[in-house]
N, C-alpha and C positions, 0 to 999 in steps of 0.2 A: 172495135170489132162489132158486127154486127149481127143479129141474130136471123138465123137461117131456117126456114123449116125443111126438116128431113124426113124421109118416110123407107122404114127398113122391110124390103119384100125378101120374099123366101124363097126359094130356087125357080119356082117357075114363074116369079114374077108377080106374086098375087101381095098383096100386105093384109096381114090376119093379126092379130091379138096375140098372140102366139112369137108370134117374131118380132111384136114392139118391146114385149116384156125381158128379150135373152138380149137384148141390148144393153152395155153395159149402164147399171144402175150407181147414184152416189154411193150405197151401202158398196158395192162392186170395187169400187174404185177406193174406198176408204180400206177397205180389205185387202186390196194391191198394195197401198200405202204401208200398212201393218207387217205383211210379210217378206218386204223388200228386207233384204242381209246388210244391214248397215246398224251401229252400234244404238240403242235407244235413246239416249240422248238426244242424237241425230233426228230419230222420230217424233220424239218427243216438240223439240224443237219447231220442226216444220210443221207439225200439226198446231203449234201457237201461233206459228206466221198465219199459216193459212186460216185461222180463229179471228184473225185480231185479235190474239192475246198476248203480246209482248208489251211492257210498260213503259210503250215510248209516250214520248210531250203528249202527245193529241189523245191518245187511249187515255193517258192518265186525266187530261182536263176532260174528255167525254163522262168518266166515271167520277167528275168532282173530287180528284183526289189531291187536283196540284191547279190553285187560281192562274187564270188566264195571264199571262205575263206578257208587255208590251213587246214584238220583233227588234232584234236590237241592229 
C-alpha cells in the first residue's frame, strides 16, 4: 500500500489547523479499540498482535530469548 497525502477542508472548502487536528488521531482510534463490547481478553489480545507482542519464533529470537535455529 502506498502512502498518500491527504488534506481534510472544512465545509467551505478551505483547510485550517482546525480541521487537521478533528481528524481522527492514533489516541482516537486506540480509544475506539478500548470501548468496542467484546470480552477483554479479546482486547487484550489484539492489542499484543497489533504490538508485536505475541511470543512467536521471530519475537522471541528478536529479544534474544530463543537461539537462532537452522529451517528444517
Amino acid at each position: 500500500m502506498e502512502d498518500v497525502k491527504t488534506c481534510h477542508y472544512n465545509k467551505d472548502g478551505c483547510f485550517s489547523v482546525k480541521t487537521s487536528r478533528s481528524t481522527e488521531s492514533p489516541l482516537s482510534i486506540w480509544h475506539k479499540h478500548w470501548s468496542v463490547d467484546v470480552p477483554p481478553k479479546i482486547k487484550s489480545f489484539s492489542w499484543c498482535v497489533l504490538h508485536d507482542g505475541i511470543p512467536t519464533r521471530r519475537n522471541l529470537q528478536r529479544r534474544s530469548m530463543l537461539k537462532e535455529v537452522g529451517m528444517k
